[in-house]
N, C-alpha and C positions, 0 to 999 in steps of 0.2 A: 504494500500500500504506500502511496505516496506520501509524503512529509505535508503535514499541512497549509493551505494557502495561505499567506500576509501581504495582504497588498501593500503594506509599509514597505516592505522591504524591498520593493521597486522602485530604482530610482529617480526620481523624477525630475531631477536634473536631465538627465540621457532622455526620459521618455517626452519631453516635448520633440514634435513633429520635426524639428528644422534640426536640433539640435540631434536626435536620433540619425537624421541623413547625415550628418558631419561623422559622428563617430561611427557610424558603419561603414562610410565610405574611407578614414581612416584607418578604419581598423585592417584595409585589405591596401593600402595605398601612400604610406606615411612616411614621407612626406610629402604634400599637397600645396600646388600655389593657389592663392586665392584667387584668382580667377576661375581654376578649376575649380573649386569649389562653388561657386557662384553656377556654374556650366553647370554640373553634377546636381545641387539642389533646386536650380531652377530661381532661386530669391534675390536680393538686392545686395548691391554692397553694404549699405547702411544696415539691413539684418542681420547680413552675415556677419559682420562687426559687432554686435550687439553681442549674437549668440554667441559668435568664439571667445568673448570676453566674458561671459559666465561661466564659458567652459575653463578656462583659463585660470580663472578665480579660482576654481572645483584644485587645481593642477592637473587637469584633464588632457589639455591639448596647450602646446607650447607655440608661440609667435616667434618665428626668428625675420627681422627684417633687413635685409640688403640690398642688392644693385646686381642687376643681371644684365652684364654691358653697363650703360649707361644711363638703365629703366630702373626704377625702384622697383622690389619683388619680395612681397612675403611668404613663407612656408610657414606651412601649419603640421607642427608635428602632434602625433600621440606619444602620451608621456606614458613612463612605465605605471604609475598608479590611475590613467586614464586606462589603459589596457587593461588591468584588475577588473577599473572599475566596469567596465565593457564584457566583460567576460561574469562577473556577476551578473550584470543587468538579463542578460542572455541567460543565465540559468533561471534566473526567478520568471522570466518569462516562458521557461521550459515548464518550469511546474502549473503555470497557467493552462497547458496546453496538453498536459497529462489526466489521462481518462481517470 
């Protein structure tokens, strides 16, 4: 028998809709320019700057910002306790999903 459900114990950070596409598309692709990101979730810059700054907050997903040539260019990496926390998120939704 399965462990019993708590919906607490999903994260809701990860589970909003924009912020969910960032760390799954991270979790197979990291590091990510923001532009791709923007491409990949379909939203605005000014979103996607919002959210990755909550994630960031979290220590989720880390900003490194540079120059690629003579373009300004940010990557967006998954940190090793965003990856944790990614790999949780994904079990407790297993057990959602368990008969």
């Amino acid at each position: 028998m399965s462990s019993e459900l708590n919906i607490d114990d999903i994260d809701d950070l990860i589970h909003g809709r924009l912020r969910l596409g960032i760390m799954a598309y991270l979790s197979t692709a990291s590091p990510a320019s923001f532009p791709e990101l923007i491409d990949k979730t379909g939203t605005s810059h000014g979103n996607l700057s919002t959210h990755l700054t909550k994630l960031e907050k979290a220590n989720y997903v880390r900003q490194e910002k540079g120059f690629k040539g003579k373009r300004p260019q940010t990557l967006i990496h998954l940190t090793k306790a965003g990856r944790e926390a990614w790999i949780d998120y994904l079990q407790e939704i297993r057990k959602l999903l368990e008969p």
